[in-house]
Steps between C-alpha positions, in 0.01 A plus 500: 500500500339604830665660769707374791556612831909523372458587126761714308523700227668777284373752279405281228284239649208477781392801714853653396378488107210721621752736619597536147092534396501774688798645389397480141185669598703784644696543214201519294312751711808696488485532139174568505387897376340617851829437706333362780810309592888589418667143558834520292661179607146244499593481154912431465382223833236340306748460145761354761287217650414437145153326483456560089145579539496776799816642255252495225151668654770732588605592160165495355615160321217284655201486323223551658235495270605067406406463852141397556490536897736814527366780305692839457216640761613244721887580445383889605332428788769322612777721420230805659465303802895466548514889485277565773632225752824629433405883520345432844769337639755735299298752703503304877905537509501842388203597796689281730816682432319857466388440895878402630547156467790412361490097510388296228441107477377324201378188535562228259663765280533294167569771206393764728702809411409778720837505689595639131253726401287655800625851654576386795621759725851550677571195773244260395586118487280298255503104611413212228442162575453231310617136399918582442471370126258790462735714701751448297381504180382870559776580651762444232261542203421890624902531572588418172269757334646757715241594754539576816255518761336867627517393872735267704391164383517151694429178405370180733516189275254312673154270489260663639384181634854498731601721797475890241409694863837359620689549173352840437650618855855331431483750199447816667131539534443766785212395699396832723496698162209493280550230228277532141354157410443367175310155421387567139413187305560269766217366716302309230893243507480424855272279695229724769709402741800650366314777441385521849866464614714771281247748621558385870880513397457854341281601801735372770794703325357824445438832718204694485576784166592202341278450157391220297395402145360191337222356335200315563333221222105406630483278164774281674211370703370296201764530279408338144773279419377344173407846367897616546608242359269556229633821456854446517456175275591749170857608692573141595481443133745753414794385723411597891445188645382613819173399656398836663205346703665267697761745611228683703365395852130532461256497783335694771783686674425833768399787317832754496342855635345289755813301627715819505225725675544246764826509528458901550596580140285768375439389171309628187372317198425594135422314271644435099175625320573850716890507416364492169262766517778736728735458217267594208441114389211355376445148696541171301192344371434204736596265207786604460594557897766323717337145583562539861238816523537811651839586709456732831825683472617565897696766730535618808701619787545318838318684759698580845 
């Protein structure tokens, strides 16, 4: 189904299944020998949401090798490339917090669960938004497991596509302290002009020693739509009926580093083929690569 200016969602259908991708993929790069990642709760968050086939790459129960288009290099690659966005960003909070700033906002949170397991230091407030089913659902999933969160954690159940800037100041948000912002996963769901906007909203709210994180997709210029769903035709046929490509807003849309440079964000790009290489990773073959091409992972500090 394609998107709408006022879709919804939870954590088991639309952009809010890919939440629970993503998830999985953390839980599996968890597991993974090299300990690149330590995400205890992407697992117990995935097995709640309960999409049988997530559950089952998980526990080694899907078989790979029956599946013409999604080889086991293919399943590495992915689960590799999952580790090192998650290591950089992992690594973002912890510089943020390492140079005194002590407020955190994760946008469009979905089974995001670094309020739980970062080291955040003494006094910091981590902020999540996202859709309140999503909310929620983390919420009281992670509660009943017993964890508890390693900084003072709010929640804004909200669209990002209403009033957040609004919302996130009715929940606290200090506005002449340094905030840490985190888009990860985002842009690709929301229209250029959306994109345009949250970074005019993050802009507008920030002071300079504020920081930012986020990535940037190139291949979302000519984004392949037939070839995804090509891909993804093998999953459909297993039980997640979720058209990936037309949950995507493809297009020409301003080039990240360049729209926060000129917004006076000092910002830095690398890109997924050098995570790999800084982390000890051999690339993925190009066949067996992410369909939307190479990511330019992003951060940066708002100059002042």
């Amino acid at each position: 189904m394609p998107r709408t200016h006022d879709d919804e969602w939870d954590l088991a259908s639309s952009v809010g299944a890919t939440a629970t991708m993503v998830a999985a993929g953390r839980a599996m790069a968890t597991k993974d020998p090299r300990g690149l990642i330590d995400d205890p709760f992407a697992e117990p968050l995935v097995r709640a949401v309960g999409i049988e086939l997530f559950v089952k790459m998980m526990d080694g129960d899907f078989d790979v090798e029956a599946v013409e288009d999604f080889p086991p290099e293919r399943r590495q690659a992915i689960i590799d490339g999952m580790a090192v966005r998650t290591r950089f960003f992992d690594d973002y909070f912890i510089d943020a917090a390492g140079a005194g700033v002590r407020q955190a906002v994760i946008l469009a949170s979905g089974l995001d669960s670094r309020a739980y397991r970062l080291p955040w230091p003494a006094g910091t407030v981590v902020y999540e938004l996202d859709q309140p089913r999503v909310i929620d659902f983390k919420t009281t999933t992670l509660a009943d497991i017993g964890a508890q969160p390693t900084a003072t954690r709010r929640t804004v159940p909200i669209d990002l596509r209403a009033d957040w800037p609004a919302a996130l100041k009715a929940a606290g948000i200090d506005t002449a302290a340094p905030i840490a912002w985190l888009a990860e996963g985002l842009l690709i769901y929301l229209p250029p002009e959306a994109q345009d906007r949250l970074f005019d909203n993050i802009t507008d709210l920030s002071v300079p020693g504020s920081t930012i994180a986020t990535e940037f997709v190139p291949g979302i210029v000519d984004f392949d739509a037939d070839r995804v769903r090509e891909m993804s035709g093998s999953f459909r046929e297993r039980g997640l009926d979720i058209d990936m490509a037309s949950l995507v807003y493809a297009g020409e849309r301003n080039h990240v580093l360049d729209y926060l440079g000129a917004k006076g964000w000092d910002v830095q790009g690398v890109t997924r083929t050098e995570l790999f290489g800084r982390n000890g990773i051999e690339a993925p073959a190009p066949e067996n690569d992410d369909p939307l091409g190479e990511i330019i992972f992003i951060s940066g500090r708002l100059a002042g």
